[in-house]
C-alpha positions as CSV (number, residue, x, y, z in Angstrom):
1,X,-123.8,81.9,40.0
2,X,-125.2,84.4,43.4
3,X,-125.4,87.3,42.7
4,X,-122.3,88.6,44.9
5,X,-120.3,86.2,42.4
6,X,-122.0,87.8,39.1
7,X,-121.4,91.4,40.4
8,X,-117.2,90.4,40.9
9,X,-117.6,88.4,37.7
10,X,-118.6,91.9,35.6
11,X,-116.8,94.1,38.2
12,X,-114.0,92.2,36.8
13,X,-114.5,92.0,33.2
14,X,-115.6,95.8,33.2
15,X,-112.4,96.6,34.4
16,X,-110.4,94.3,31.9
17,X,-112.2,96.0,29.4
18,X,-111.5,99.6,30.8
19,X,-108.0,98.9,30.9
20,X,-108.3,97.7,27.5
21,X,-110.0,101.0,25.8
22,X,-106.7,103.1,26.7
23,X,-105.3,101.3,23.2
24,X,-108.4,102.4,21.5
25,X,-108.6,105.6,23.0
26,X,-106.4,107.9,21.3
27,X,-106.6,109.4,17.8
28,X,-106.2,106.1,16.0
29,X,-109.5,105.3,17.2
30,X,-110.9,108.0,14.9
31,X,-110.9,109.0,11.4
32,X,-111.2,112.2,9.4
33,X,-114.4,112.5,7.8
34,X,-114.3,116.3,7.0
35,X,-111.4,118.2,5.5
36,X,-111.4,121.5,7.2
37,X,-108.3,122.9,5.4
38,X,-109.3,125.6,3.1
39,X,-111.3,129.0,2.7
40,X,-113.2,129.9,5.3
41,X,-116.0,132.9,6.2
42,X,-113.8,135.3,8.1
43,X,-114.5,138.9,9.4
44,X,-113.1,141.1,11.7
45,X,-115.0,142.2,14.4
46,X,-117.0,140.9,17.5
47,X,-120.8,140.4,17.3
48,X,-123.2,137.7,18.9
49,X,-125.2,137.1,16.1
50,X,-122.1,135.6,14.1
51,X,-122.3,132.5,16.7
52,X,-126.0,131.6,15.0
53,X,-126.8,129.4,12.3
54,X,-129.4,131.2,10.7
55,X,-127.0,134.4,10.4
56,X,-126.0,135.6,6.7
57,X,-122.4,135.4,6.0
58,X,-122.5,136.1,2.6
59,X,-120.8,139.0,2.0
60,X,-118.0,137.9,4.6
61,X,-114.6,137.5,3.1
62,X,-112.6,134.5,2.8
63,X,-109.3,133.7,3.8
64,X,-107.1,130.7,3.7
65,X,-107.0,128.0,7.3
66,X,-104.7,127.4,8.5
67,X,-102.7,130.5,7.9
68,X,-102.0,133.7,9.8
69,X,-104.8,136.7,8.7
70,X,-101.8,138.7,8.6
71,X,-100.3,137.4,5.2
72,X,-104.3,137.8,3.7
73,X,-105.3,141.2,3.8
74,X,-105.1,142.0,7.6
75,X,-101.6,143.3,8.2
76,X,-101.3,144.9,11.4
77,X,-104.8,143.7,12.4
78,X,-105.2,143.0,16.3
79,X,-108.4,142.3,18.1
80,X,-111.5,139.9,17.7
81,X,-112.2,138.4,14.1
82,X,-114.6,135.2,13.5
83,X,-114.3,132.6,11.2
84,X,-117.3,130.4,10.2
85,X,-117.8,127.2,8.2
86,X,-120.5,124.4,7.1
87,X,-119.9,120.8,7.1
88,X,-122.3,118.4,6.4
89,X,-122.1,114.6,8.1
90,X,-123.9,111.9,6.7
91,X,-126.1,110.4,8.4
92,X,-123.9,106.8,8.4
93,X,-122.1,108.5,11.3
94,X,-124.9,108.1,13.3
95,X,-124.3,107.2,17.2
96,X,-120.5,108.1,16.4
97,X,-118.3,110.3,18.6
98,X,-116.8,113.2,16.9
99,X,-114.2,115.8,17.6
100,X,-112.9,118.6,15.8
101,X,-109.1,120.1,15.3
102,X,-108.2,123.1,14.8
103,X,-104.7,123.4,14.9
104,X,-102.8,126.5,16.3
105,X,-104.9,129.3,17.1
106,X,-103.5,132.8,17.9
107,X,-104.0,133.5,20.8
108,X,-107.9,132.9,22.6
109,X,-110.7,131.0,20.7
110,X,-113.9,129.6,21.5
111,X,-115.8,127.2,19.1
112,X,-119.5,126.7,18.6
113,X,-121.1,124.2,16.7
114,X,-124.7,124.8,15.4
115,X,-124.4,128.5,18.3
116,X,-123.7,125.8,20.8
117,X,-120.2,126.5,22.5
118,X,-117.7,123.3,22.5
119,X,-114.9,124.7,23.7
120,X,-112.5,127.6,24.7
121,X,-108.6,128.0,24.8
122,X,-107.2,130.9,26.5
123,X,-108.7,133.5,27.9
124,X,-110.0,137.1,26.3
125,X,-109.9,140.4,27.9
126,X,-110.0,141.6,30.4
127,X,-108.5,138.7,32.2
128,X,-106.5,138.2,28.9
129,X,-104.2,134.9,28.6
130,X,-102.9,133.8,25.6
131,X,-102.9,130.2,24.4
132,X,-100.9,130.7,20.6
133,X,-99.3,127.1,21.7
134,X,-101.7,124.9,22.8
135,X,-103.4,122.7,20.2
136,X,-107.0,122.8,19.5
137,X,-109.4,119.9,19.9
138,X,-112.9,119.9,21.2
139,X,-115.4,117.4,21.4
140,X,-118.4,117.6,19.6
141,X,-122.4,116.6,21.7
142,X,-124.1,114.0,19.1
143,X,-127.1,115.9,19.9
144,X,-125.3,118.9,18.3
145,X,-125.1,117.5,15.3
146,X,-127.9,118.0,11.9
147,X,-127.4,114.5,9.4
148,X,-127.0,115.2,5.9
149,X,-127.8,119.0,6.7
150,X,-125.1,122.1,6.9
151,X,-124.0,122.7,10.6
152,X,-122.2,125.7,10.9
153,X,-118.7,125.7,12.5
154,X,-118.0,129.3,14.2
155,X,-114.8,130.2,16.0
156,X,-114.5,133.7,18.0
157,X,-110.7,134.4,17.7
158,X,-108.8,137.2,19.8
159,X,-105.0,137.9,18.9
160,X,-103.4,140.7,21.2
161,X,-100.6,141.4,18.8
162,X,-98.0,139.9,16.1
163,X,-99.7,137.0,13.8
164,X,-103.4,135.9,14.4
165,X,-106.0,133.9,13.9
166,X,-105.7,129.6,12.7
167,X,-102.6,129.3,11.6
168,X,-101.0,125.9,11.2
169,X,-101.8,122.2,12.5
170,X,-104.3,119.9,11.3
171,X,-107.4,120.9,10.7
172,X,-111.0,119.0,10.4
173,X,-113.8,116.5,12.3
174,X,-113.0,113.3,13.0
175,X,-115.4,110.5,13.5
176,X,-114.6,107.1,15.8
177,X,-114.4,103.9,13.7
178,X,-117.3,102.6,15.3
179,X,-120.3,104.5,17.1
180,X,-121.0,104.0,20.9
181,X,-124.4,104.0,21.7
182,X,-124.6,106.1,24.8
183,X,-128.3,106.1,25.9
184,X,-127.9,109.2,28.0
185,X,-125.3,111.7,26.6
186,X,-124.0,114.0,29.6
187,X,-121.6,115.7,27.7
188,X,-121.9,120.1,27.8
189,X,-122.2,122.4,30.6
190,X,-121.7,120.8,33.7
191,X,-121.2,122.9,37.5
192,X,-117.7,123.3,38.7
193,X,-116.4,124.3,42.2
194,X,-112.5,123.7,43.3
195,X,-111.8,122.9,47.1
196,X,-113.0,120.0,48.6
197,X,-116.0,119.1,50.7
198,X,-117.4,116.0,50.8
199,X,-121.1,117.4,50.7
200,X,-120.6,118.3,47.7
201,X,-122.2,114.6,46.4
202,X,-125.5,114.8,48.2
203,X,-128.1,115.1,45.5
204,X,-129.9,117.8,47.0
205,X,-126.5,120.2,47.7
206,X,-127.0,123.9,46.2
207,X,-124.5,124.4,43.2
208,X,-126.1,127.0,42.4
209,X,-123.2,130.0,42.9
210,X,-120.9,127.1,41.3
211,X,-119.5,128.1,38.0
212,X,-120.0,126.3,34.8
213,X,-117.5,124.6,32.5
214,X,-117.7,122.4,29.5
215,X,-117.2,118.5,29.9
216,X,-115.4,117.4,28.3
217,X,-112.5,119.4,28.4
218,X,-109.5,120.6,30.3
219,X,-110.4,123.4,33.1
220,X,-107.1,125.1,32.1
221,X,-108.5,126.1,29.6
222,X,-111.7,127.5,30.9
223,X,-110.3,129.9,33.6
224,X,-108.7,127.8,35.8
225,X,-105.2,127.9,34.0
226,X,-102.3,126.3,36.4
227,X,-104.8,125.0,38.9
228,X,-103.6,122.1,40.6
229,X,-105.8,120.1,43.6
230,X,-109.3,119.2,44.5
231,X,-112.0,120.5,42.0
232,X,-116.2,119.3,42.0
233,X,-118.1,118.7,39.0
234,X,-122.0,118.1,39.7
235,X,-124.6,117.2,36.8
236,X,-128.4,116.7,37.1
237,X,-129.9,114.4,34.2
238,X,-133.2,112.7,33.7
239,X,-133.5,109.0,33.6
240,X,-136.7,107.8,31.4
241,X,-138.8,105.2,32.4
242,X,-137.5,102.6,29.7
243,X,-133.8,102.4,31.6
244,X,-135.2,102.4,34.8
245,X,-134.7,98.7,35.2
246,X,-131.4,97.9,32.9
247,X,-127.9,97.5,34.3
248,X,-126.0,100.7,33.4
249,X,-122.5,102.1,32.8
250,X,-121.4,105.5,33.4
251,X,-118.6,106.9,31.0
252,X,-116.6,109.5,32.0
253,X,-113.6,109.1,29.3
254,X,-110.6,110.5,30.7
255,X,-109.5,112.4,33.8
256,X,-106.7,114.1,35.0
257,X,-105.8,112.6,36.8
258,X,-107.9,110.9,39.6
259,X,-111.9,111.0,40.6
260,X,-114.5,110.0,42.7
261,X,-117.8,109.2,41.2
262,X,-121.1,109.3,43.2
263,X,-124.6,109.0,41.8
264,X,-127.5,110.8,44.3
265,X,-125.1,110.6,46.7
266,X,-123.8,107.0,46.8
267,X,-119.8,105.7,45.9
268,X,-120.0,104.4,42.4
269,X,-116.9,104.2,41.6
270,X,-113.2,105.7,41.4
271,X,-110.0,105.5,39.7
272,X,-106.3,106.5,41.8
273,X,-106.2,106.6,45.4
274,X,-107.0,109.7,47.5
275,X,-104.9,109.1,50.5
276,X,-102.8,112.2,51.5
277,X,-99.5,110.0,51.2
278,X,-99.6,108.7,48.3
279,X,-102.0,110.3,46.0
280,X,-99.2,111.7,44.0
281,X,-98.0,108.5,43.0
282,X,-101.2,106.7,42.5
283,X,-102.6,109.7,40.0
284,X,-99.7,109.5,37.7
285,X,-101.0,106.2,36.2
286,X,-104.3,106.9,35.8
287,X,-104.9,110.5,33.9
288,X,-104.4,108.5,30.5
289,X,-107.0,105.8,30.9
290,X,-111.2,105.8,29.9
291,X,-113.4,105.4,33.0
292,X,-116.4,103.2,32.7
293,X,-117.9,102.3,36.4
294,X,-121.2,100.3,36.8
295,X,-124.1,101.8,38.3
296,X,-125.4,99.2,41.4
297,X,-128.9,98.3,41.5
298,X,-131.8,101.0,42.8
299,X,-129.4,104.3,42.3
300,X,-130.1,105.5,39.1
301,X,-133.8,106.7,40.0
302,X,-136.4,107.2,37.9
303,X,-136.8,111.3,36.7
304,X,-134.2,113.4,38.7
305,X,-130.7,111.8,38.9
306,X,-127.2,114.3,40.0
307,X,-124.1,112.6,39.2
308,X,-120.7,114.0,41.6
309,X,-117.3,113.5,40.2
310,X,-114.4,114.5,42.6
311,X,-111.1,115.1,41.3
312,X,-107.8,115.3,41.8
313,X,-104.9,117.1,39.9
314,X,-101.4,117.3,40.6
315,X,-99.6,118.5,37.4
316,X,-100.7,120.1,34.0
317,X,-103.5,119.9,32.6
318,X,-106.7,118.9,35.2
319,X,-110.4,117.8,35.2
320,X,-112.5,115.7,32.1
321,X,-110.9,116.0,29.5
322,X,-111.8,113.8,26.9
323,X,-114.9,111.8,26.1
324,X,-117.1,109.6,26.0
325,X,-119.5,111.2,29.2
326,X,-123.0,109.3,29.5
327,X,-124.4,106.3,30.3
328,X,-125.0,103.2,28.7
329,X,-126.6,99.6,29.2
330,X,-123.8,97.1,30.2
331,X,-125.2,95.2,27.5
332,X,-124.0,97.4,24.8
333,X,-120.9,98.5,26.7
334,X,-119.5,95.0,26.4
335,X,-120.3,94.4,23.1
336,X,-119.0,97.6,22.1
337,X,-115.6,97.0,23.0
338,X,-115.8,93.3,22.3
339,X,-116.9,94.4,18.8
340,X,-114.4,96.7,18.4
341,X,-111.6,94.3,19.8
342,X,-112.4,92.0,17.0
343,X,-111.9,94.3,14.1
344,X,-108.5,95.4,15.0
């Protein structure tokens, strides 16, 4: 077999296989490993020091999640309050992808794991929007994540009036049913930039008035609420000297709802079709299924690498949204979903 007929040959069974991970991909996929529902630290109040590990919440009080702060000693309360909590993983979930619910929260939140911030819903004063309906779930960095050791779950809660705080839904951290061994993980604080401009994939572009956003996870819910076009995301990484030479995968889990992927400035791959006429149409098949595009030969460099992911929304809900983001051999990719195929 050339190697023009091996690249359609894996082309082609990379994208069976993508099409294949949408029935794995949702919530069946994963399983609850830590019970969340409970009492919880909680304290009114808004400090930065709550966020760290290493802070004493001893003398906190504790309060019932899910349910409204109102109905536990806080009648009447509105502003900030925290909540905090430690859960221990056991170090069998290594290599695992995790995520963690949170129900209903009334009405803004952000969540850090270990003082690292996962996510946000809503957005606090003084641009204040509330988000008392949308449900909570935020992926969880591996490298976050201490084995058999407390890590410390702390939400920042803002309720403008009526009920507040987590109160109803399910509630805990869920762990896939089999671990996928990313060998680069690119999931945190990428750059962001909406409008359109094709320089935006050149490795050596300036981002540096861009904002940042969390990958993955919906823009909507990171300042950009009812955006609906082009957006940019642009992340720099390091490739060691070990990988230099393996065939690689880049995973970008879900987008909403079509991209562009370039790596140092060259077309890697793309899902929907950008063409002015029919865009529309093309993007409402593709927001609900996992991305996984090969990486041709000499791109991926050696030290420095920027990876450029254009995107397209239309409706709702826009940007990465849902994980796995890295890169992986296409070794273990394969065998990964081939594995996990065969179990079901």
């Amino acid at each position: 077999m050339n190697l023009f007929s091996r690249y359609k040959y894996f082309t082609g069974l990379l994208l069976g296989l993508m099409i294949f991970q949408s029935s794995y991909a949702d919530d069946d996929n994963y399983k609850l490993i830590v019970d969340l529902k409970g009492q919880w630290k909680f304290s009114i109040g808004n400090r930065e020091a709550w966020i760290r590990n290493d802070y004493d919440d001893r003398s906190w009080d504790e309060i019932k999640v899910p349910k409204n702060w109102e109905e536990q000693g806080f009648h009447g309360y509105n502003g900030y309050a925290f909540y905090r909590k430690k859960v221990t993983i056991s170090k069998d979930f290594r290599g695992h992808l995790y995520f963690l619910k949170l129900g209903y929260i009334d009405d803004v939140d952000e969540v850090y794991f270990n003082g690292e911030l996962i996510g946000s819903t809503g957005s606090f004063p003084p641009k204040y929007e509330s988000a008392y309906e949308a449900s909570r779930k935020y992926y969880i960095p591996e490298n976050l994540v201490t084995y058999d050791e407390p890590n410390i779950i702390a939400v920042k809660v803002y309720d403008n009036h009526s009920k507040g705080g987590i109160v109803s839904g399910q509630i805990g951290l869920y762990a896939s049913r089999a671990p996928m061994p990313i060998d680069i993980h690119l999931s945190g604080f990428w750059s962001f930039n909406t409008g359109d401009d094709l320089t935006f994939k050149e490795p050596d572009y300036n981002d540096g008035d861009w904002n940042e956003i969390l990958v993955p996870s919906n823009w909507e819910n990171q300042g950009y609420r009812d955006y609906d076009g082009f957006a940019w995301y642009r992340k720099t990484f390091r490739n060691t000297n070990a990988m230099r030479d393996e065939k690689m995968v880049v995973l970008l889990g879900k987008i909403d709802d079509i991209d562009e992927v370039y790596l140092n400035g060259e077309f890697i791959g793309s899902t929907g079709n950008f063409n002015n006429t029919d865009r529309k149409s093309s993007g409402s098949d593709f927001y609900d299924a996992l991305r996984g595009y090969i990486i041709p030969k000499n791109i991926l460099r050696r030290g420095r690498n920027v990876i450029s992911v254009r995107v397209y929304d239309f409706r709702g809900v826009g940007g990465i949204y849902e994980g796995p983001v890295g890169i992986i051999t296409q070794e273990k990719y394969i065998k990964y979903w081939h594995k996990l195929s065969s179990e079901k």
